[in-house]
N, C-alpha and C positions, 0 to 999 in steps of 0.2 A: 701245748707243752713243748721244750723244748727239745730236741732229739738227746742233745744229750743227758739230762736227768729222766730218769725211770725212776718215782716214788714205789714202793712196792708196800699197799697197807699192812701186808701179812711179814713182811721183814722189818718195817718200821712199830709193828705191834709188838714184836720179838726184843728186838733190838736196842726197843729207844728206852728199855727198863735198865740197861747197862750204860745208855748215856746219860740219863737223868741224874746219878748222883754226881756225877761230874760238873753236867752242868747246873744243878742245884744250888753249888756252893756260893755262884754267882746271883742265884735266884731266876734264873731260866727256867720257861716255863712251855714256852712255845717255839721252843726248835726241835728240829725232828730230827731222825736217821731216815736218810734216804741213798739208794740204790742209783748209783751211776750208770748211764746206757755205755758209756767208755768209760775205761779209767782215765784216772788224770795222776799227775804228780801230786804225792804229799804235803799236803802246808798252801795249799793255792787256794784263795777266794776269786770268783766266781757271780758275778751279778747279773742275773738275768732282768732286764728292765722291763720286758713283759709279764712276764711270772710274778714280780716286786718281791724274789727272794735271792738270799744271799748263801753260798753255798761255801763251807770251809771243809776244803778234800781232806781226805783222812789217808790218800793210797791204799786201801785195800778195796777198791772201788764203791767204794761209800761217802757220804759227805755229811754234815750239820748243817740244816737250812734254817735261816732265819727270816722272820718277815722282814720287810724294810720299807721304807717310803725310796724315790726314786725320783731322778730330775722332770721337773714339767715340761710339756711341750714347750720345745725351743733352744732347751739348754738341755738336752739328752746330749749325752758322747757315746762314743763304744770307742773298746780296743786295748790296749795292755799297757801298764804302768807298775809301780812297786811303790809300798810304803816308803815313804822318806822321813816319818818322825810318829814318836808314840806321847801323848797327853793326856795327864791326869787333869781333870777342872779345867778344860783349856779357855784360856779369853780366848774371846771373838772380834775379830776388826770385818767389820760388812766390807766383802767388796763394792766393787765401782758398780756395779751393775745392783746392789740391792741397795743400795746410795742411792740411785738414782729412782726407785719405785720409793724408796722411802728415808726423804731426804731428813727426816728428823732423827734418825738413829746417831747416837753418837758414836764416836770413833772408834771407841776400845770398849767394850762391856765385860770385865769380869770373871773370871771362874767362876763357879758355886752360885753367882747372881741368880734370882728366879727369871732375871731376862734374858738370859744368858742362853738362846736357842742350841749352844755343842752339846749339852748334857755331859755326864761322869767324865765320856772318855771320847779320845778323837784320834783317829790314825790321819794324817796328812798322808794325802798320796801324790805325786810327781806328776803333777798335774795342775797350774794354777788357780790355785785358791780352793780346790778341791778336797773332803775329806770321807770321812765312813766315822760318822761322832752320833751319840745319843743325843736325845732330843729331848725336850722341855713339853712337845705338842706329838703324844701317845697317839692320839686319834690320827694322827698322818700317817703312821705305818699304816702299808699296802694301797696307799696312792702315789701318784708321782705329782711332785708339789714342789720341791726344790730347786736352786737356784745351778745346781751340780753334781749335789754330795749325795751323800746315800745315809741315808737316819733308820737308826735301829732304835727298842727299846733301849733305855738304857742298863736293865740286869743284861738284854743279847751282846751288849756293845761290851759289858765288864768281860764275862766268857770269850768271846771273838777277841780281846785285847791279850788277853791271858793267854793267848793260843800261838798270837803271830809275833814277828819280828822285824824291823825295820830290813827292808829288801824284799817284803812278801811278795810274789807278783799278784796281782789285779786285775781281773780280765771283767771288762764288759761288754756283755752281749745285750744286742735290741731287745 
């Protein structure tokens, strides 16, 4: 686990009754309150790609973790960036590199399509081609599978969208 999260069951058992209706409204069901080994700044996401969770600070040395799916061997990154755009339904254009595993995809696929792998919502992050969007393939949260990005449920992706703002900073760790 990573040095800097400290889950604490007995604070997360407390606690996460006071996050729950919050994140309810989005239909969250599996993010927790968890306990920071440091604090961190306010508003800051947090990927640990070992862990496959995603951690949005609260400042008061607390976070919301969520599971997530994570980039596959190869295409992992680490290191810090900020959202640069927020999307409701967003079309998907395959980059070059999922082009080329699969060269029948067409160019631009749709909002809302059922083939449409962003799901609900997508943060674009400053990072090419890069994003933090819901997913159409549930059963991929908590492997690393990805071509980049970072895939949430999509009720986690509605809650996490609702929370940030374009400038959020990004941080991923191995």
């Amino acid at each position: 686990m990573s040095s800097r999260f400290m889950p604490s069951a007995a604070l997360a058992g407390m606690l996460s009754v006071a996050l729950l209706p919050a994140c309810a409204a989005h239909g969250v069901i599996d993010a927790v309150l968890v306990r920071m080994a440091a604090p961190m700044p306010q508003g800051e996401i947090i990927i640990s790609q070992h862990l496959r969770r995603l951690f949005f600070t609260l400042g008061d040395g607390h976070a919301i973790s969520y599971p997530v799916a994570v980039p596959k061997p190869g295409k992992q990154w680490r290191g810090s960036t900020y959202i640069n755009g927020k999307y409701v339904r967003p079309a998907w254009s395959p980059p070059a590199s999922v082009k080329r595993d699969f060269p029948n995809l067409p160019a631009v696929i749709a909002g809302g399509s059922p083939h449409n792998p962003m799901g609900v919502r997508a943060l674009s992050l400053e990072r090419n081609e890069i994003a933090i969007h819901g997913t159409d393939m549930p059963w991929s949260i908590g492997h690393a599978v990805s071509y980049g990005c970072i895939r949430m449920h999509n009720a986690d992706i509605r809650d996490l969208y609702a929370r940030v703002n374009v400038g959020t900073r990004v941080i991923m760790e191995p």
